[in-house]
N, C-alpha and C positions, 0 to 999 in steps of 0.2 A: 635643579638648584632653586631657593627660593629666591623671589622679586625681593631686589636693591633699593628698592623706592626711597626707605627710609635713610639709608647713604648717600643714594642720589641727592637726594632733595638738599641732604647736609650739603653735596658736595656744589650744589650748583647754586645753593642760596651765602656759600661763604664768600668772605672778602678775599679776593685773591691778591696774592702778591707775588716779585720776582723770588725766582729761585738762588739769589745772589749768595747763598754760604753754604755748605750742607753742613759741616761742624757747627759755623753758627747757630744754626735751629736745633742741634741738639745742646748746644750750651743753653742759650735764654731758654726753652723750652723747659729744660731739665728746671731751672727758678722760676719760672713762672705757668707753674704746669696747675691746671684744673684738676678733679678729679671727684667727679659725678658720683662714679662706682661706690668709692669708699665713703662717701655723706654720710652713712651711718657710725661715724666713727668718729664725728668731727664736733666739736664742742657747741654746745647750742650757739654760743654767742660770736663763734664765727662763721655761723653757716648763712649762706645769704635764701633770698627771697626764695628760690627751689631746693633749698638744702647743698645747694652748690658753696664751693670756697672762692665767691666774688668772680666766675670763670671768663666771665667779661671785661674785667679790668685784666687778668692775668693774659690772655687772649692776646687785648689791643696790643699791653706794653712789649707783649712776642713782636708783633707785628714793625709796633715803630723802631723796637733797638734792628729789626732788619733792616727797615728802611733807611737805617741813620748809617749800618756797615755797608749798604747798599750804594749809598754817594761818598766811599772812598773809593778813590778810583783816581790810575793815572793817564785817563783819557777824560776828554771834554766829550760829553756827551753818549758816554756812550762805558760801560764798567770793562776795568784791566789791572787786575793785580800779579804782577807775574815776580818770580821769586826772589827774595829780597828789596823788590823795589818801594820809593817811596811811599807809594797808598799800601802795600803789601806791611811794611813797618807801623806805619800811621795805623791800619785796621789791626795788627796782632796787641799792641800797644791799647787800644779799643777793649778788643776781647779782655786782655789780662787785668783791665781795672774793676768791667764788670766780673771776670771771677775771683779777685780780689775784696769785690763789697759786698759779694755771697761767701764771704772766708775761707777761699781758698786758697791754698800756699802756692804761687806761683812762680815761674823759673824760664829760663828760652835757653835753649839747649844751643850744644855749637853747629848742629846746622839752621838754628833759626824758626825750629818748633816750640811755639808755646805752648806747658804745661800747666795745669791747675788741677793740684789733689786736696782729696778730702779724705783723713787718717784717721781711721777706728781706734781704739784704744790696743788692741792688740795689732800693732805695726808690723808685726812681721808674718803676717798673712797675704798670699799673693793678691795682686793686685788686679781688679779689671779693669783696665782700658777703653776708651769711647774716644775715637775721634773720625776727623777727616781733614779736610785741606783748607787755608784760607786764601789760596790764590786761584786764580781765575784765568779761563783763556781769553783770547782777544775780543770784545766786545761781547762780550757775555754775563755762712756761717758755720762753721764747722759741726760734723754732728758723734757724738759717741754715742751709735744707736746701731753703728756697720758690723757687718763681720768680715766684709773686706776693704781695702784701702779701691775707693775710682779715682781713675784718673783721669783727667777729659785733657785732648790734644788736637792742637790748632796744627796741622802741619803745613809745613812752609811751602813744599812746594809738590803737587801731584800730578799737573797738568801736562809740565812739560816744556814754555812755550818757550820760557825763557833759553834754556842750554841744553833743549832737545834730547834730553834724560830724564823720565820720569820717576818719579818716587823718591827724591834726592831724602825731604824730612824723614819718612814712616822707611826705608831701606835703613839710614842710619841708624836711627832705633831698632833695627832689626836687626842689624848687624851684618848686610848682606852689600852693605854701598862700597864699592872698589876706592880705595885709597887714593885711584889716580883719576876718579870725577872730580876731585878738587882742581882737577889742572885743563879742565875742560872750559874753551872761551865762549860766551856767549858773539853774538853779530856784532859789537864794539870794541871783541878782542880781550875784554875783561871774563877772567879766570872764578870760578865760583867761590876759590879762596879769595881772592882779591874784595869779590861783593861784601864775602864774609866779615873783611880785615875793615872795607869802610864801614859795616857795621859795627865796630869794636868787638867781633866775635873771631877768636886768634882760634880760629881749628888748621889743623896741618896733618899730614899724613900720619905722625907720628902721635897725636893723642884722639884724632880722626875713631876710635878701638870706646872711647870711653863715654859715647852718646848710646855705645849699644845698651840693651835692657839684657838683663840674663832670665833665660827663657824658667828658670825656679822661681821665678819673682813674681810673674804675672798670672793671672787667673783665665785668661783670654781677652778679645778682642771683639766688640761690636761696635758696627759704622750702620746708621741710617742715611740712606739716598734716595735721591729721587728716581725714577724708574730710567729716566731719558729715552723712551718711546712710549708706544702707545695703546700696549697690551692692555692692563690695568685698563684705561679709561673704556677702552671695547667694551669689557665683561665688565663694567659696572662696578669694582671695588677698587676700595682705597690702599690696600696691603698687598703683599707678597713676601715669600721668603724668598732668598738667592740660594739657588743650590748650588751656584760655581759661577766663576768666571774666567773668560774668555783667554788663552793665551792671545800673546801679541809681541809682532815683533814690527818696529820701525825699522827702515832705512833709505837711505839716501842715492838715489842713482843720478850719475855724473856719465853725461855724454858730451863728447868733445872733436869739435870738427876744424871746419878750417872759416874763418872769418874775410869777411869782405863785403864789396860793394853791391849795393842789391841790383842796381843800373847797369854792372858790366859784366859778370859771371855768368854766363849764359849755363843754363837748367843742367842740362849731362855734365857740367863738370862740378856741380858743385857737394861738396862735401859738407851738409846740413845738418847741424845735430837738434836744429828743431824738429823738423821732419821723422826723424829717428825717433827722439822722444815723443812725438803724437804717436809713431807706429806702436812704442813701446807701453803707452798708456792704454790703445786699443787693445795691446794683446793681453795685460792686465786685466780687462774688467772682460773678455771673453774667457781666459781662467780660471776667473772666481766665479763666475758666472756657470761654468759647465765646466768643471775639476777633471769630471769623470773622460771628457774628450783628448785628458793631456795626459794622467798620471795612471789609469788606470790598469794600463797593462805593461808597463815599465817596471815593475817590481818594488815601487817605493813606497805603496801603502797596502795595506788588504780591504776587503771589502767593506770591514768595519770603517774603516779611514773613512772611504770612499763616501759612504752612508751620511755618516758624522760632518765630513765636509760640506756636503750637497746641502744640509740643513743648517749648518751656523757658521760659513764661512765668508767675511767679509774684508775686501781692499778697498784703500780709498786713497788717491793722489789728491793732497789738499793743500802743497804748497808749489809753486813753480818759479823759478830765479833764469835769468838769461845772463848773457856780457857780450856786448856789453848796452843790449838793451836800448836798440835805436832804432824807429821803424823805416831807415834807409839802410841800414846794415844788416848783412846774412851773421847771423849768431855765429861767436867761437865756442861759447859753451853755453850750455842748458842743463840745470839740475830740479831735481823734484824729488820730494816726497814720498815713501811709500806708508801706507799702513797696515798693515795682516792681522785680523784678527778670525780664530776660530777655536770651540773648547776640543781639538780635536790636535795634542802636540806634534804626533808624529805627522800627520796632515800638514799642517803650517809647513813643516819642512822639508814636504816635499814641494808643495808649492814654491817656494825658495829656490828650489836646485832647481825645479821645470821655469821658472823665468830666469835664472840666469841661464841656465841652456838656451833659451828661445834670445835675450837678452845678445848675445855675443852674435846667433845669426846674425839677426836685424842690424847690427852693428857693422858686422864684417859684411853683408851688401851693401852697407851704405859707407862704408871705408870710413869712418867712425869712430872715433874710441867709446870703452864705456869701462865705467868703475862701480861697482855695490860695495856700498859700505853700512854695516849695521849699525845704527845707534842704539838700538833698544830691545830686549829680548825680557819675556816675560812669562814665564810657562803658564797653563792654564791651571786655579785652584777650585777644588771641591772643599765649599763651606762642611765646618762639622757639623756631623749627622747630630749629635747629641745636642747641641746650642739648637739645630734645626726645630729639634723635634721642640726644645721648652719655646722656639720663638712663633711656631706654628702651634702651639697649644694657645699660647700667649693670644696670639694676634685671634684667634676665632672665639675666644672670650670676652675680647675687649669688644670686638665688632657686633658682638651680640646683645654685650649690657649695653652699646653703644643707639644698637637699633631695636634691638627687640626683635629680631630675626635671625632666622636660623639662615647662614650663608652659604651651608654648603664646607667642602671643602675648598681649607685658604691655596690660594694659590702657590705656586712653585715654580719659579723665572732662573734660567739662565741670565747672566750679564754679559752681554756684549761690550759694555765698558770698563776699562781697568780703574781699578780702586785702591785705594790705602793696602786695603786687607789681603791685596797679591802680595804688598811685600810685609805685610804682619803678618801674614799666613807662616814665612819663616822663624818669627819666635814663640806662636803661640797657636792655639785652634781662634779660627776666626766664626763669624756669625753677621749674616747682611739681614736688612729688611728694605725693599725697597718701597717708595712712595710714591703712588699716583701724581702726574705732573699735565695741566692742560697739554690737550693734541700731542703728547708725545715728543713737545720740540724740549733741543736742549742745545748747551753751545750756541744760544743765540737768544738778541733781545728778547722774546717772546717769550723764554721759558716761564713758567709759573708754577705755582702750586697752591695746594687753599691753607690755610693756618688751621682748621681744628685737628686735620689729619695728621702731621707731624708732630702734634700735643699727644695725639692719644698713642702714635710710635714710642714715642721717649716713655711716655709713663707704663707703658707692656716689657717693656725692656727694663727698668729700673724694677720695678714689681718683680721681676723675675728673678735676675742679679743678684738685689741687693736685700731682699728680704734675709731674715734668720733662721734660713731651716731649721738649725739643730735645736731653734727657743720653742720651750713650751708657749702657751697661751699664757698664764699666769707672768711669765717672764715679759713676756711681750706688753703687758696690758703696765707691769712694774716701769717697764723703759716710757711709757707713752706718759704716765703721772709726771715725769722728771721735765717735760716741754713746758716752757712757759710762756702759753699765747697772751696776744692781745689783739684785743676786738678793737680793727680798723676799717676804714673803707677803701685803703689804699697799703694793701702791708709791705713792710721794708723787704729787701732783695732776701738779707738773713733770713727773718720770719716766713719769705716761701721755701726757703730752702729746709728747716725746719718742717712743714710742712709737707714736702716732699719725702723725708726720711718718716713722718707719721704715719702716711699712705704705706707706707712700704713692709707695716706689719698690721695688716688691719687681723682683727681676732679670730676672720673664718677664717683664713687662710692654714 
């Protein structure tokens, strides 16, 4: 593979910033997008000093509207937007005015997904899709030039943290969200209709059917993210495709003993269900850890599983609750968290049945109760090969005008983490790119990323999309006469957008 130098160099001479939206940065990105490549296509009088279109002011203003949705937050010091809450309203409200004064027709669906389309002249062409989430975990001008309708979506909520169901927005639109998540309490007892209703959004079981998308409408689905580890940064590039991601199934284990004084219960009689769950969490992370020592000759996966497991199979206990929580009292109950993630379905489930088999021993030596309860199930998706192959042509084109080297082949990442496009995978073919992020960290202050790289993501991906295969050249060069720029030093949100849909037929193509 040839030397990164000239990516390097980009990647470690840019201004870094927090990774606070991943929809975000393809929304501003998408308006305020440079484009180096296509300079030759761009009017003398608004090309700047390297034939660039002003790629420095376009650049900053990326930067500071993240930094502006960056300090909505309903923690002091520290970012949390969790689903419907106040900074979660405040930043969607945010997004929808900036796609608003790039003219686009905006809407907030009844689960609380903001939409912003922009409609070709023939409207009744399916639709591509661009989104991701605008919620967060804990401390973490119109153009008729398309030939399809985009549609870019802020969804409400993908994380989870609030009512420990993931994918509530991007499920709805897919049509896959159970009727009776509405009736699901968050930790204050309030119901996700309830959040809904103090929103003034009246969704209920019975019209709950009419946020879905109908899978003839849409053209597919693509979501840019960050990588959240630290592959990419190893091997020196800024891109990846997603060939899949991760099944995963959450849930909840509840162990329940007998409560008392810590000064008078003497050791052999006590009935501990903390102790139980320390046992329980050790025997967790030696299952996931060596699969092959528990499932492998009980008949519940073949050797494939086995394989598959051993290489992409991860748990993680990340939440823990006691009662009642006094360090002079032996616990009555103790509950925690579990997380399963591995691209390997029938694996995940066996791992399930071999802890709760092992689950009920440790229980019943320790006289104990114990309850698993699933919140969350999510089977693993293989991105489409065909969206693959145009975003891996894509992406080793851009990196090349980008540096002037030859990279090799782009890379090809699994995702360990769940995303929008598990549950858009059910109405449409989906398509990831992921993005290099410093060190790997994610879900935590530190996460970063650099700003030129997520510019030249969106613009590989709109290039691709939203050109006009079926136009001749002559057609295309007809539609570019009909723009009517003007030479500024700071251009309006419309004029990049404008802009953007120019790039998107330059003549070699």
């Amino acid at each position: 593979m040839a030397s990164h130098s000239a990516i390097n160099e980009l990647y470690n001479s840019s201004k870094l910033i927090p990774c606070v939206f991943p929809l975000f940065r393809i929304v501003i990105l998408l308006l305020s997008m440079s484009s180096a490549d296509c300079s030759t296509h761009i009017p003398d009088g608004l090309k700047g000093p390297k034939n660039d279109l002003f790629p420095e002011i376009l650049r900053d203003e990326a930067v500071a509207r993240i930094y502006e949705l960056g300090k909505v937050s309903d923690g002091h010091g520290y970012l949390e937007r969790t689903f419907l809450s106040p900074a979660s309203i405040r930043a969607g409200n945010l997004i929808r005015t900036w796609m608003e004064d790039a003219g686009l027709t905006t809407w907030v669906d009844g689960l609380g997904n903001v939409h912003g389309r922009v409609q070709p002249p023939n409207a009744s062409n399916k639709a591509l899709l661009i989104g991701s989430h605008l919620d967060t975990v804990v401390d973490a001008g119109r153009s008729r030039y398309l030939q399809h309708p985009v549609e870019v979506i802020a969804f409400s909520d993908e994380e989870g943290v609030r009512f420990q169901s993931t994918f509530l927005g991007s499920a709805a639109l897919a049509g896959v969200l159970p009727a009776s998540t509405l009736q699901v309490p968050d930790k204050s007892g309030l119901t996700v209709q309830n959040v809904l209703k103090e929103n003034l959004i009246d969704t209920t079981e019975e019209n709950l059917s009419q946020i879905k998308y109908e899978p003839e409408s849409v053209l597919g689905y693509v979501e840019v993210h960050i990588e959240q580890g630290p592959v990419l940064e190893s091997i020196g590039l800024p891109l990846a495709v997603v060939k899949g991601i991760a099944g995963q199934t959450r849930l909840k284990l509840t162990v329940r003993g007998s409560q008392g004084h810590a000064g008078t219960v003497p050791m052999s009689m006590r009935q501990d269900p903390m102790v139980a769950a320390a046992e329980l969490i050790v025997l967790l992370e030696s299952l996931c850890k060596h699969p092959q020592d528990f499932i492998s000759s009980n008949g519940h996966c073949n050797a494939f599983s086995i394989e598959s497991l051993s290489g992409s199979l991860v748990c993680t206990v990340g939440e823990i609750s006691t009662w009642p929580s006094a360090s002079n009292v032996i616990p009555g109950q103790v509950s925690f968290t579990i997380d399963i993630r591995t691209i390997d379905d029938i694996g995940r489930e066996a791992i399930i049945y071999e802890l709760s088999n092992q689950m009920h021993r440790i229980c019943d030596g320790r006289s104990v109760s114990c309850f698993l309860d699933r919140k969350h199930d999510a089977d693993a998706v293989n991105c489409d090969g065909g969206l693959n192959s145009q975003l891996k042509s894509a992406t080793y084109t851009a990196l090349k005008r980008m540096t002037g080297e030859d990279i090799g082949d782009v890379p090809v990442l699994m995702s360990g983490a769940g995303h929008d496009a598990m549950a858009m995978s059910h109405l449409t073919k989906v398509g990831m790119l992921f993005v290099r992020c410093r060190g790997g960290i994610s879900h935590s202050p530190e996460e970063h990323d650099s700003i030129p790289l997520p510019i030249n993501c969106s613009k590989i991906i709109f290039r691709r999309w939203l050109k006009n295969d079926g136009a001749r050249s002559g057609e295309i060069e007809e539609k570019k006469k009909i723009i009517h720029w003007q030479v500024s030093t700071k251009m309006r949100i419309n004029e990049k957008l404008y802009y953007l849909f120019y790039t998107m037929f330059p003549s070699s193509t």
